[in-house]
C-alpha positions as CSV (number, residue, x, y, z in Angstrom):
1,X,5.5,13.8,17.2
2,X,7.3,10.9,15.6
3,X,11.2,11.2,15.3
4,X,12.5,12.2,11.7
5,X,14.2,8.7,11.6
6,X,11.2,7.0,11.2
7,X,10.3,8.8,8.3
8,X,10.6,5.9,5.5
9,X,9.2,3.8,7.8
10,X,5.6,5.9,8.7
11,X,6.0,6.8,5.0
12,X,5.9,3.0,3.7
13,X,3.0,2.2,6.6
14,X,1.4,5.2,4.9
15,X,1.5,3.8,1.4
16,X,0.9,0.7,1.8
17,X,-2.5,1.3,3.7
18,X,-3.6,4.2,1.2
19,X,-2.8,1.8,-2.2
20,X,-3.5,-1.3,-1.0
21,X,-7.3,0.4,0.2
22,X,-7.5,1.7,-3.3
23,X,-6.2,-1.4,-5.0
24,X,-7.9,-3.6,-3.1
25,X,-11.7,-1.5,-3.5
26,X,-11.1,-1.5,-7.0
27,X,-11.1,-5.4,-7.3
28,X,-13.4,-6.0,-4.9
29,X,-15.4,-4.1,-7.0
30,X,-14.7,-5.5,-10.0
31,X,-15.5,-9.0,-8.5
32,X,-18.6,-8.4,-6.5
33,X,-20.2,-5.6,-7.3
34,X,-22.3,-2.6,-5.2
35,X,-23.4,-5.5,-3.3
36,X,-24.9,-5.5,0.2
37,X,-22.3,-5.6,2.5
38,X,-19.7,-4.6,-0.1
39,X,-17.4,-2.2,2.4
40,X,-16.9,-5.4,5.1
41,X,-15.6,-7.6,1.7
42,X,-13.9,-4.7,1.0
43,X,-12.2,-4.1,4.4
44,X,-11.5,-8.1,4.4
45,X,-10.1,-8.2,1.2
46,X,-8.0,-4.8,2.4
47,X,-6.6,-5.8,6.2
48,X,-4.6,-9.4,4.6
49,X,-3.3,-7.1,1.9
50,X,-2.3,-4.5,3.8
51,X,-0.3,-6.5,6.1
52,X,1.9,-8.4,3.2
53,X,2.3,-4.8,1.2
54,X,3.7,-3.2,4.4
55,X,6.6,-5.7,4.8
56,X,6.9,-5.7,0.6
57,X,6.9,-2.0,0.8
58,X,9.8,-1.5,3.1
59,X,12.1,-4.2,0.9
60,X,11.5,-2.9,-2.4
61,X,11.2,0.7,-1.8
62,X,15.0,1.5,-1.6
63,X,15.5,-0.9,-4.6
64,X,12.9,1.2,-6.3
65,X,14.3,4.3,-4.9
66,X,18.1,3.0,-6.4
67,X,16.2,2.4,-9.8
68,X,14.7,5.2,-10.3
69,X,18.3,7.5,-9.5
70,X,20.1,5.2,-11.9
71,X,17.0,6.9,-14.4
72,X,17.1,10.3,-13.8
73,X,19.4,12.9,-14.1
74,X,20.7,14.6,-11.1
């Protein structure tokens, strides 16, 4: 088991991988098509993303977390 300190960070290596799959299907879709060999364009479109949107992630997370408080009420 992973100490509880690490929590934002597993949680933005989480969520980066899961959207930046997702986001990254969806235009590899878009731009190719259910072509032969879509999933390895997919999977090279995805790995490149996925290692800028795990950095980005982590840096504007907490500003998005401060954001969103500033929103809400409490």
């Amino acid at each position: 088991m992973i100490p509880a300190r690490f929590a934002p960070v597993l949680f933005g290596f989480v969520l980066s991988c899961l959207m930046s799959f997702v986001v990254s299907g969806i235009s590899t879709f878009r731009n190719a098509g259910l072509v032969d060999g879509f999933f390895g364009y997919w999977i090279g479109a995805w790995l490149p993303s996925w290692f800028i949107a795990f950095p980005i992630v982590l840096v504007v997370g907490p500003v998005a977390r401060r954001i969103v408080g500033r929103l809400v009420k409490a």
